[in-house]
C-alpha positions in Angstrom: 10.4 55.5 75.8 14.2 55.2 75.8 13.9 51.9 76.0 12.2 52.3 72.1 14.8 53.8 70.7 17.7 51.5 71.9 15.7 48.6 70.3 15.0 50.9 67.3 18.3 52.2 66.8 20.4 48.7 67.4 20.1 44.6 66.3 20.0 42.9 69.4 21.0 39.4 70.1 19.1 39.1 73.3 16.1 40.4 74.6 14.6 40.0 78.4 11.7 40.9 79.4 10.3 40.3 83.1 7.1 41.0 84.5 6.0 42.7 81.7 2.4 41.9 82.5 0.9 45.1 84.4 3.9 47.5 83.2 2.9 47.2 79.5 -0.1 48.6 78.0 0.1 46.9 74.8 2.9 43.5 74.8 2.1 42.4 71.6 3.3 45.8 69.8 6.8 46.1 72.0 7.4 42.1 71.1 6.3 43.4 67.5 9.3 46.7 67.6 11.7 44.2 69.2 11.6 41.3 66.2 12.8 43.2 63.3 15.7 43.8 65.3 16.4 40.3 66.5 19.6 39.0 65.0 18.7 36.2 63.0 19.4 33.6 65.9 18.6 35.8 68.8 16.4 35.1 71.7 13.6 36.6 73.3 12.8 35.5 77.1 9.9 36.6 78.5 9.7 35.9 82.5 6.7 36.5 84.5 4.9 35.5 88.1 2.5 32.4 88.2 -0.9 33.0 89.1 -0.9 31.2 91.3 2.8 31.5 92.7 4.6 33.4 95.4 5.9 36.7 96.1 4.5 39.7 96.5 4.3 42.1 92.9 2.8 41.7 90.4 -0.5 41.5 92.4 -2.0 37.9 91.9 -5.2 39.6 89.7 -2.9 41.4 87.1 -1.0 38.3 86.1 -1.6 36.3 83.6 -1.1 32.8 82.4 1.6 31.2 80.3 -0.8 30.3 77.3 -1.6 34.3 76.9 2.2 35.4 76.8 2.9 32.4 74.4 -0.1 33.3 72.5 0.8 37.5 72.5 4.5 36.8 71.2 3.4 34.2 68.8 0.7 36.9 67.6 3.9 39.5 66.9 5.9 36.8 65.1 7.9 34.9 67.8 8.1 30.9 68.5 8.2 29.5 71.5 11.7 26.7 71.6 11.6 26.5 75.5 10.0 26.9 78.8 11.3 26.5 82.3 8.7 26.0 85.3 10.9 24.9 87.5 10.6 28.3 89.8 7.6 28.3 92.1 7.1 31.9 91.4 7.9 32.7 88.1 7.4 30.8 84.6 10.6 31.5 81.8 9.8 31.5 78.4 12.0 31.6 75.4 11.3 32.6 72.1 13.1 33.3 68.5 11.7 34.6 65.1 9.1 32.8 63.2 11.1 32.7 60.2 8.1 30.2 58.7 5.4 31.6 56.0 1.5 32.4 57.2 -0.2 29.5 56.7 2.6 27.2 56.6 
């Protein structure tokens, strides 16, 4: 809950999320409270385990694939600009505002 009202209460340049995936209840409303609040060139990186990659938490059945996080942060209004797979573990995503009109 703190962590709701720092986002609420500032604009934030930078936002990092990792291994959201079995800590979060509901991703797609915490991306939603963060992008209001994103400067207007800010970043969102979202980092989280492979499925099929090493180490030992998140357990391998309570992670999920790139395509869903991509998919839940385009869903609260963030675009994906890069990726970076080069960890064997983890997959980094980065995101910024969808500044662009439904539909468009």
């Amino acid at each position: 809950m703190a962590c709701q009202h720092l986002v609420a209460a500032h604009v934030v340049s930078t936002c990092l999320v990792a291994l959201m995936t079995g800590a979060i209840t509901n991703p797609i409303t915490l991306l939603q409270n963060v992008v209001p609040r994103l400067k207007p060139d800010g970043r969102v990186g979202i980092v989280e385990c492979r499925l099929g990659g090493g180490g030992q938490k998140p357990p391998l059945d309570e992670r999920v694939d790139p395509e869903t996080v991509i998919r839940d942060a385009e869903t609260a209004g963030l675009w994906l600009i890069a990726s970076n797979d080069s960890s064997r573990c983890q997959h980094f995503l980065v995101f910024v505002k969808n500044t662009d009109p439904p539909g468009q």
